[in-house]
DSSP file (Angstrom, degrees, kcal/mol; ACC not computed):
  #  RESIDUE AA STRUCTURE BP1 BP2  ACC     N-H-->O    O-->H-N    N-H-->O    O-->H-N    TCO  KAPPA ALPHA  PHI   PSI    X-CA   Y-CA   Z-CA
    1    1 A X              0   0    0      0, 0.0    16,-1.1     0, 0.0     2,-0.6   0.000 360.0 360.0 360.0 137.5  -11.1    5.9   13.2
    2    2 A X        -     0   0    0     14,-0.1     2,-0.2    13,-0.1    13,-0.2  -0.901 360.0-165.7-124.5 142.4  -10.3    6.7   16.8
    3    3 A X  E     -A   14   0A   0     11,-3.0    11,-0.6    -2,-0.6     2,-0.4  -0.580  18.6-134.5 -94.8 162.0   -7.0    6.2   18.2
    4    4 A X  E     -A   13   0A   0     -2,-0.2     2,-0.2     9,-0.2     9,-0.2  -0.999  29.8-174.2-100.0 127.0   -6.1    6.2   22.1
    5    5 A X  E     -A   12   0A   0      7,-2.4     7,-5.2    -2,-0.4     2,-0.4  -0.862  12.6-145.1-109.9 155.7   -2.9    8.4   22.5
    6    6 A X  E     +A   11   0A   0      5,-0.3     2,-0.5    -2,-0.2     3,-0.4  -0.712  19.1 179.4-134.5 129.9   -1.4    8.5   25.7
    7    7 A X  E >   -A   10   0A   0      3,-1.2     3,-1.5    -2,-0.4    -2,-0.0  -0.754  56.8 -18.4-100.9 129.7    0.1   11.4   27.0
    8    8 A X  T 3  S-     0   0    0     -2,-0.5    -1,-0.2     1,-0.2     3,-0.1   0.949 127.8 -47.7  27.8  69.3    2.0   12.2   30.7
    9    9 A X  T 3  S+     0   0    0     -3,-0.4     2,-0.4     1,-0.2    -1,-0.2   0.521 124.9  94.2  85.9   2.8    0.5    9.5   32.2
   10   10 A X  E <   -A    7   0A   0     -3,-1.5    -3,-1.2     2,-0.0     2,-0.4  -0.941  62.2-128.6-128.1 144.9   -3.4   10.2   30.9
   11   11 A X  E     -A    6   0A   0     -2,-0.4    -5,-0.3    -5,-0.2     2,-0.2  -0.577  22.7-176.7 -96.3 163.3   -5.2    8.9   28.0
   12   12 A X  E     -A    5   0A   0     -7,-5.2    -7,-2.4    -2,-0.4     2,-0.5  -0.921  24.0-115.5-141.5-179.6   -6.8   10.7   25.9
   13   13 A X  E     +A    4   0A   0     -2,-0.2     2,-0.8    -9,-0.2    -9,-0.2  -0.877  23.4 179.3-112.6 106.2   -9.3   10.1   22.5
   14   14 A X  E >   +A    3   0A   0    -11,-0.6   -11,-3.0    -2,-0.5     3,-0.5  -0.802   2.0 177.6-112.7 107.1   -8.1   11.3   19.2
   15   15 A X  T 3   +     0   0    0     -2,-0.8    -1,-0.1     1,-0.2   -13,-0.1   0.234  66.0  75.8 -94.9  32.0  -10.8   10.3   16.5
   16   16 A X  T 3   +     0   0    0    -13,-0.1     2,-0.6     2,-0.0    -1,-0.2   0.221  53.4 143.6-122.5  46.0   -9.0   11.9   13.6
   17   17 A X    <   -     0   0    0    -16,-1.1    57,-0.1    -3,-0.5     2,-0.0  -0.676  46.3-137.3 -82.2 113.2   -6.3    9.4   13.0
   18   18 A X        +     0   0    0     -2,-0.6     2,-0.2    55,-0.3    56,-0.1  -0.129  26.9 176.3 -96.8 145.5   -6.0    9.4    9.2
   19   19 A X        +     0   0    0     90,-0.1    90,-2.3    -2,-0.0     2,-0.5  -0.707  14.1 175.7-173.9 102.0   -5.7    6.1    7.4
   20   20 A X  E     -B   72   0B   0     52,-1.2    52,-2.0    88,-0.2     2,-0.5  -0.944  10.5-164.8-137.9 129.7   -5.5    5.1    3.6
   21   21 A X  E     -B   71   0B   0     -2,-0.5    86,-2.3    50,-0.2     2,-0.3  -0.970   9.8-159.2-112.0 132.1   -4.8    1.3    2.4
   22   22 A X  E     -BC  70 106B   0     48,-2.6    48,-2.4    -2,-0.5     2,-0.3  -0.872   2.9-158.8-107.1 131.7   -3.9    1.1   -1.0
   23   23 A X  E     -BC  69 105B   0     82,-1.3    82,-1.4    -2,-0.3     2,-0.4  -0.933  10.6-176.9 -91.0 135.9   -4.4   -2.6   -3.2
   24   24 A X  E     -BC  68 104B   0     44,-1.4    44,-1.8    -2,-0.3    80,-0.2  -0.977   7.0-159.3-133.5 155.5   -2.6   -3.1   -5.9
   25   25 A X  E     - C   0 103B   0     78,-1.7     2,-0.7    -2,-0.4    78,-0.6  -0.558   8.7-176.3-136.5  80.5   -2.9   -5.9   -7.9
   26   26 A X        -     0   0    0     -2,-0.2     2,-0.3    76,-0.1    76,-0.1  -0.773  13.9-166.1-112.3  76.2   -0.5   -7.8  -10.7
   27   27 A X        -     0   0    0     -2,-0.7    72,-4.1    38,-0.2     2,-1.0  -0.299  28.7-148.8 -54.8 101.5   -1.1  -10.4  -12.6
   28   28 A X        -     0   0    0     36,-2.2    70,-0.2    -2,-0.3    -1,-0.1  -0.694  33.9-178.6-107.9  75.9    2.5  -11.6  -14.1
   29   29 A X  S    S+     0   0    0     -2,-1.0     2,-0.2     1,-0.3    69,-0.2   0.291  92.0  39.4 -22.7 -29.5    3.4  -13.0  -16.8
   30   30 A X  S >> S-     0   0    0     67,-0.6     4,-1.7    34,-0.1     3,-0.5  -0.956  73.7-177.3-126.4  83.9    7.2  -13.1  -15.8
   31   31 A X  T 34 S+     0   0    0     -2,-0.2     4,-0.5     1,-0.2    -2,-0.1   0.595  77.6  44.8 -87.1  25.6    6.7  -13.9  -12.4
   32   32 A X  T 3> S+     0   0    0      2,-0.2     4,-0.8     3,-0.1    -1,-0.2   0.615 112.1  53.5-124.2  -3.6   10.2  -14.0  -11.2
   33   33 A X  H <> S+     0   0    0     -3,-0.5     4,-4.2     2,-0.1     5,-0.4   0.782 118.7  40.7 -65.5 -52.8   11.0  -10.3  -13.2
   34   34 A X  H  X S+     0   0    0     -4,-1.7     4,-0.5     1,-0.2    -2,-0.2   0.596 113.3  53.8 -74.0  -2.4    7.9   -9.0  -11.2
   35   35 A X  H  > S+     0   0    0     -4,-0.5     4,-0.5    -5,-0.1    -1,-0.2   0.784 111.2  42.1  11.8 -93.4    9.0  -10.8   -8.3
   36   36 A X  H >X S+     0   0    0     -4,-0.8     4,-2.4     2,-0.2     3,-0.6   0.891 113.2  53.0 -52.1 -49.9   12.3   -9.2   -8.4
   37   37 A X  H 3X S+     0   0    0     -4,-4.2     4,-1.5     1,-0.3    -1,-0.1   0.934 113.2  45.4 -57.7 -41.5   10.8   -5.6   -9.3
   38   38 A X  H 3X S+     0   0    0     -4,-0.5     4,-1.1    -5,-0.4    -1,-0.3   0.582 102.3  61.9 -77.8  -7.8    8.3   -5.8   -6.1
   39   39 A X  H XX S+     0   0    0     -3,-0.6     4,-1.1    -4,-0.5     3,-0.6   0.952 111.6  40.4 -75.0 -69.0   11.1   -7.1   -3.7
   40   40 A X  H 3X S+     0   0    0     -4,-2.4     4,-2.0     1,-0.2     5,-0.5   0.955 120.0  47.7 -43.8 -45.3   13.1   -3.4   -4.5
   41   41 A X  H 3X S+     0   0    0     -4,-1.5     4,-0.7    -5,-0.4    -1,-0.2   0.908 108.1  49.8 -74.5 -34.4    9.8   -1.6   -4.4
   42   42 A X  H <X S+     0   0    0     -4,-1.1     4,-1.8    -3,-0.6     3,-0.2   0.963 114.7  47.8 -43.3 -75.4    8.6   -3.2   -1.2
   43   43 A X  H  < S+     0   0    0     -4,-1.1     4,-0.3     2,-0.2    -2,-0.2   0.767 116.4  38.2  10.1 -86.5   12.1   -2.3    0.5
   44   44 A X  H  < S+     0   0    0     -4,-2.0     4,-0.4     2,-0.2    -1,-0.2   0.596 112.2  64.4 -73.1 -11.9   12.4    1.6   -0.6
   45   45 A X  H >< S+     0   0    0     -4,-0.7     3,-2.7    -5,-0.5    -2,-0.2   0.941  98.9  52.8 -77.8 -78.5    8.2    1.8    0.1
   46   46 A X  T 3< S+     0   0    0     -4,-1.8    -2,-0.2     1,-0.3    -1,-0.1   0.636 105.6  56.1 -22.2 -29.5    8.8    1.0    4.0
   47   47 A X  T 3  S+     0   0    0     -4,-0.3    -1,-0.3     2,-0.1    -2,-0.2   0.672  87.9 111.8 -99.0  -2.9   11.3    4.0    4.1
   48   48 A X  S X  S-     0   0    0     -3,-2.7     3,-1.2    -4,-0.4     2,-0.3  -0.120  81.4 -98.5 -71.4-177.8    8.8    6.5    2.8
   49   49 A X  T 3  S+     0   0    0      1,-0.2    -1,-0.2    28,-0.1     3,-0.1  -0.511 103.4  14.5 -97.5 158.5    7.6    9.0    4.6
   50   50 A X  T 3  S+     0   0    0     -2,-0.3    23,-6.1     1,-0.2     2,-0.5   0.573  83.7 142.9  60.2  14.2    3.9    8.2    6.1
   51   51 A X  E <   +D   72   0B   0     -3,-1.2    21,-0.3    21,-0.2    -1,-0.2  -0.908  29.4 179.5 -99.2 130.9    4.0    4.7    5.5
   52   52 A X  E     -     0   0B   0     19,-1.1     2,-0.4    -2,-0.5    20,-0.2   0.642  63.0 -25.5-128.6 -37.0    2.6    3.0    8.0
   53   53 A X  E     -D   71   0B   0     18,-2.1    18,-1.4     2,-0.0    -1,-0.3  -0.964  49.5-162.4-166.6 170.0    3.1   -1.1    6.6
   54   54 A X  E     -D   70   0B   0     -2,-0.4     2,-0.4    16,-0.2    16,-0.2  -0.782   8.1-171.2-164.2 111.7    3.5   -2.5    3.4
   55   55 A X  E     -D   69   0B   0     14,-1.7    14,-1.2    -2,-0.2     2,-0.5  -0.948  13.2-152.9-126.6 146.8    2.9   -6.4    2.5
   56   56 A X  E     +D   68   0B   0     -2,-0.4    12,-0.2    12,-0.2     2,-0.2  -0.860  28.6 174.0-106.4 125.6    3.6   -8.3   -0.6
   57   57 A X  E     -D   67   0B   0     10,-2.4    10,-1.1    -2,-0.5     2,-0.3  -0.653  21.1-143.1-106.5-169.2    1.3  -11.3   -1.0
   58   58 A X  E     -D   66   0B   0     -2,-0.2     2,-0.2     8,-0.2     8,-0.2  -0.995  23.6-107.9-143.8 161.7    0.7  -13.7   -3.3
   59   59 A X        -     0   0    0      6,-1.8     6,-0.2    -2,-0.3     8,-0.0  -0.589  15.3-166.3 -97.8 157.1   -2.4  -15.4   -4.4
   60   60 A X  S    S+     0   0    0     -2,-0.2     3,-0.1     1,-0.2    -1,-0.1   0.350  91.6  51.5-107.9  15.8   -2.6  -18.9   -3.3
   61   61 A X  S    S+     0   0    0      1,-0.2     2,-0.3     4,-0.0    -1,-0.2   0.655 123.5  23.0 -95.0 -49.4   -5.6  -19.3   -5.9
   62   62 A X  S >  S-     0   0    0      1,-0.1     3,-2.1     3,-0.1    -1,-0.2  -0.920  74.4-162.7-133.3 102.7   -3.9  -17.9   -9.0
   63   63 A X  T 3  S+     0   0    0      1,-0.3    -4,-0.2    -2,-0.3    -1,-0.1   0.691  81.6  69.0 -77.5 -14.4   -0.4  -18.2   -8.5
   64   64 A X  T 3  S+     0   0    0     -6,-0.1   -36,-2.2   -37,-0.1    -1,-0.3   0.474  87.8  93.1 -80.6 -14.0    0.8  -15.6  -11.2
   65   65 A X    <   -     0   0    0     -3,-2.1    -6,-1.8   -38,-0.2     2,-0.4  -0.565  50.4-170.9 -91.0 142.2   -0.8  -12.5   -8.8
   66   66 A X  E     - D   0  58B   0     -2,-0.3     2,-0.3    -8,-0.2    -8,-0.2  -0.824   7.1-154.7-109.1 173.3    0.9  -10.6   -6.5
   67   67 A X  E     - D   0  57B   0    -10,-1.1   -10,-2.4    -2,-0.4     2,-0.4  -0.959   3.5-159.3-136.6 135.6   -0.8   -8.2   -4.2
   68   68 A X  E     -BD  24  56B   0    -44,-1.8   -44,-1.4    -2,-0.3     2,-0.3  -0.732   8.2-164.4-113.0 147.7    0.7   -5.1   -2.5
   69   69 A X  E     -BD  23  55B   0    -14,-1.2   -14,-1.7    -2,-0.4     2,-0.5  -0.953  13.5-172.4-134.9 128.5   -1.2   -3.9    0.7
   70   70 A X  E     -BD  22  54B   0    -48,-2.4   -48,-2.6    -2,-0.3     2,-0.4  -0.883  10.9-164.4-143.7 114.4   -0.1   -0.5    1.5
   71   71 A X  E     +BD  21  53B   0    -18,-1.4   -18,-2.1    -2,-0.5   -19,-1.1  -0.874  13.9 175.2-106.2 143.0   -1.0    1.5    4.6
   72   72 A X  E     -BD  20  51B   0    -52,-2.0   -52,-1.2    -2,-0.4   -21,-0.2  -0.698  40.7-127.3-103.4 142.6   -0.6    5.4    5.1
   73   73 A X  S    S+     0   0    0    -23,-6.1   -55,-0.3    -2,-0.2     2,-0.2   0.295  87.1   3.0-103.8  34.3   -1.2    7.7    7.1
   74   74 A X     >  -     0   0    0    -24,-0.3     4,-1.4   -54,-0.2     3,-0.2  -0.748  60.9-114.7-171.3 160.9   -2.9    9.9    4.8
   75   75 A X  H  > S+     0   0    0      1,-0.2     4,-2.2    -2,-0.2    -1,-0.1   0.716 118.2  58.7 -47.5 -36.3   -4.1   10.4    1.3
   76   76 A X  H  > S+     0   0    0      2,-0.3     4,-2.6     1,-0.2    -1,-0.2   0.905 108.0  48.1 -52.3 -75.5   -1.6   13.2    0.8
   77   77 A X  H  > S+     0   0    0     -3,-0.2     4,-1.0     1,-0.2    -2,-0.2   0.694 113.5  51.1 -62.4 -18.4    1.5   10.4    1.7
   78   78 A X  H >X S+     0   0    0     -4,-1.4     3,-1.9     2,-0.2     4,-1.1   0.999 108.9  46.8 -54.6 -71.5   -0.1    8.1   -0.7
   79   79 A X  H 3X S+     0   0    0     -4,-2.2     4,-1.8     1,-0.3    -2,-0.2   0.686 113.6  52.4 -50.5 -47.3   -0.3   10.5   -3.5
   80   80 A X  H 3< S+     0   0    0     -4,-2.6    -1,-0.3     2,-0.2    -2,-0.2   0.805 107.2  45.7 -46.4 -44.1    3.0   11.4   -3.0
   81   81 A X  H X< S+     0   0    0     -3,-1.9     3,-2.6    -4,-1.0     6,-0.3   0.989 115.2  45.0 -65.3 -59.9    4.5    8.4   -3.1
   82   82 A X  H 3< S+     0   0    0     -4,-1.1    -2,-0.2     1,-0.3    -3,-0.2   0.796 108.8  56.0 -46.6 -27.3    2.7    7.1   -6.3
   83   83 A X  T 3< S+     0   0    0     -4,-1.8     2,-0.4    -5,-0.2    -1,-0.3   0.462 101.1 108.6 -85.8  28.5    3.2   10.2   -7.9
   84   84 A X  S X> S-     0   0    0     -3,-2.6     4,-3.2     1,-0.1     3,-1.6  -0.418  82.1-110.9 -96.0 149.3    7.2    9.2   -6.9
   85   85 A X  H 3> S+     0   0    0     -2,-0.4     4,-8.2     1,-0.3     5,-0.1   0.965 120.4  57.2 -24.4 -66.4   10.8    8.0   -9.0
   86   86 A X  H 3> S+     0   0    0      1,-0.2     4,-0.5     2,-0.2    -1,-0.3   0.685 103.7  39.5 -61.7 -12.3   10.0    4.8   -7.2
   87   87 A X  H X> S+     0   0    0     -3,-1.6     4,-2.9    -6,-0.3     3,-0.8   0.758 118.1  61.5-100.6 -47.0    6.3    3.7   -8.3
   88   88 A X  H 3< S+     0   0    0     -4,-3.2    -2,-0.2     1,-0.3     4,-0.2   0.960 105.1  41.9 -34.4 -59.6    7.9    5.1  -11.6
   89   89 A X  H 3X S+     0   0    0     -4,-8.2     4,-1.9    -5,-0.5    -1,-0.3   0.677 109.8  61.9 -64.9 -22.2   10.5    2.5  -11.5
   90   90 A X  H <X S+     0   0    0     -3,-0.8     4,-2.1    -4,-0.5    -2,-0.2   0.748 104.3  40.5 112.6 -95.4    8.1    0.2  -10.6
   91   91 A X  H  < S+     0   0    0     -4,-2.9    -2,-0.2     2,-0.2    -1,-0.1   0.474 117.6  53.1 -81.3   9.9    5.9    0.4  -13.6
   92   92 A X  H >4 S+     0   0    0     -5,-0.3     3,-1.7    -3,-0.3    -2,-0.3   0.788 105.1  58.3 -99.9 -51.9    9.4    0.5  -15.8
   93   93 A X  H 3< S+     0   0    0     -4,-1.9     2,-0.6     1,-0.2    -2,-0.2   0.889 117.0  27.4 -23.6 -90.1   10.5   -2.7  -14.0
   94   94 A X  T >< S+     0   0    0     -4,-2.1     3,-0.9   -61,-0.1     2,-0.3   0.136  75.0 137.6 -99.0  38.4    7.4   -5.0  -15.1
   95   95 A X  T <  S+     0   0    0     -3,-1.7    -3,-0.1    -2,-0.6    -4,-0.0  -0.652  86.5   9.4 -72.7 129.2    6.6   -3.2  -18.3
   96   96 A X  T 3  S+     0   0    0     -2,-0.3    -1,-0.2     2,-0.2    -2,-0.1   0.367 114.0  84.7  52.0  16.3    6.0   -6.8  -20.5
   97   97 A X  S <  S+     0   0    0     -3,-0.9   -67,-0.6   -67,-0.1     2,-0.5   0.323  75.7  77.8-109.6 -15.8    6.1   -8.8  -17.5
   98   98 A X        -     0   0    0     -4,-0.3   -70,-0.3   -70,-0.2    -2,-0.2  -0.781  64.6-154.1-121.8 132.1    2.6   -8.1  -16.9
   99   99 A X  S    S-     0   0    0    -72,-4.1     2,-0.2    -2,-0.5    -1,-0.2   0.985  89.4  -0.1 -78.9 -30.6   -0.7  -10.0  -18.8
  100  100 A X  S    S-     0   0    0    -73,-0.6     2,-0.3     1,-0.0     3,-0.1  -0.623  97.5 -76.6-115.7-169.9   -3.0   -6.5  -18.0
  101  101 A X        -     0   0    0     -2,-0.2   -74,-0.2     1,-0.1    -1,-0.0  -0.664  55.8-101.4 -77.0 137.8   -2.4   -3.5  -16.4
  102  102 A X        -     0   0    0     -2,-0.3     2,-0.8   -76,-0.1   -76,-0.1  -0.150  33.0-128.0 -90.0 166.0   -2.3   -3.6  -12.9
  103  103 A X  E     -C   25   0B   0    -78,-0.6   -78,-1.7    -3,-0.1     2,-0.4  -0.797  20.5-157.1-113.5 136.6   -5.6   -2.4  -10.9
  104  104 A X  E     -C   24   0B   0     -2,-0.8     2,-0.3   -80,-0.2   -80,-0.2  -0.897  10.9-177.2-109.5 132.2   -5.2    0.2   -8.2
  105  105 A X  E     -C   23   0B   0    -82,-1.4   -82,-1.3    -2,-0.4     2,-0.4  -0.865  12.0-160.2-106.7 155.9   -7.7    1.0   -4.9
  106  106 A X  E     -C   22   0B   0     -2,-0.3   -84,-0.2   -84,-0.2     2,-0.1  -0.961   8.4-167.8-136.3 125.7   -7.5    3.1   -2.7
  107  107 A X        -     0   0    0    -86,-2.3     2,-0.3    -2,-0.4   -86,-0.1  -0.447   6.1-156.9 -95.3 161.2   -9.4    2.7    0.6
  108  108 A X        -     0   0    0    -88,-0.2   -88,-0.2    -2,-0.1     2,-0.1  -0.986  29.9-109.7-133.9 138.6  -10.0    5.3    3.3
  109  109 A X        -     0   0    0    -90,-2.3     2,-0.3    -2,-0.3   -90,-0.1  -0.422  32.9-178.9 -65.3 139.1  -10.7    4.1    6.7
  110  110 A X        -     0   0    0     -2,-0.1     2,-0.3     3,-0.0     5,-0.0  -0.973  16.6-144.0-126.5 136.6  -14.3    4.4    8.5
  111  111 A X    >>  -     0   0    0     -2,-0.3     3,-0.7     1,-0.1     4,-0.6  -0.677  38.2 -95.4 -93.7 164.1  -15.0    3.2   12.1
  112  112 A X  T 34 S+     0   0    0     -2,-0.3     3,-0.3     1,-0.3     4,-0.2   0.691 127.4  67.3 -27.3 -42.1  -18.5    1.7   13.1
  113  113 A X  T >4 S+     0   0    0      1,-0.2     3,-2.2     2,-0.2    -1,-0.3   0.958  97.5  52.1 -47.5 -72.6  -19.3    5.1   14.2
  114  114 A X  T <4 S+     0   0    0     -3,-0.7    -2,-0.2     1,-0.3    -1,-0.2   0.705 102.9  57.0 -24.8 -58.6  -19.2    6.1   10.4
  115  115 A X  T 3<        0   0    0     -4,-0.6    -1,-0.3    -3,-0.3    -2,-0.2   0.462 360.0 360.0 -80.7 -10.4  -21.6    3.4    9.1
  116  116 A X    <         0   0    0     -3,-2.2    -1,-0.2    -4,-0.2    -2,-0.2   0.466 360.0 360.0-123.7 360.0  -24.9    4.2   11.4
């Protein structure tokens, strides 16, 4: 992906700006415990470190899903986090709340460049 940074008054091209979107996906059985559990997690996810956005949907298809979108900046802050207290709490929160297991990607960003 290339960023434009600009520095003292010039721009310059830095195409190694690092980028990893995580989906998570949670079908809910209890949707107002899992609800509740992704409202904390959303919250204390925004203050880690190398998170870049974080959005809670829901699907307007199947009302029972949530979706997390989670952008990084790098695989590294991902890995960290999930492997954190909070994702911990997280999956203790909407343990039986949930009808499957929730499904994790993890995307890495490619520009245009990448694909030809």
């Amino acid at each position: 992906m290339t960023d434009q940074v600009e520095t003292e008054g010039k721009i310059s091209t830095n195409s190694s700006v690092d980028l990893t979107v995580v989906i998570i996906r949670l079908d809910a059985s209890d949707r107002a415990l899992v609800a509740s559990a992704l409202s904390l997690y959303i919250v204390e996810t925004r203050r880690q470190p190398g998170n870049r956005n974080v959005d809670l949907c829901v699907s307007a298809a199947v009302p029972s899903v949530f979706v997390v979108i989670e952008k990084w900046t790098s695989t590294e802050a991902h890995q960290t986090h999930f492997d954190s207290v909070l994702t911990s709490n997280l999956a203790e929160a909407c343990r039986g709340a949930l009808r499957s297991a929730p499904i994790f990607d993890v995307l890495e960003s490619i520009s245009a460049h990448d694909l030809s």
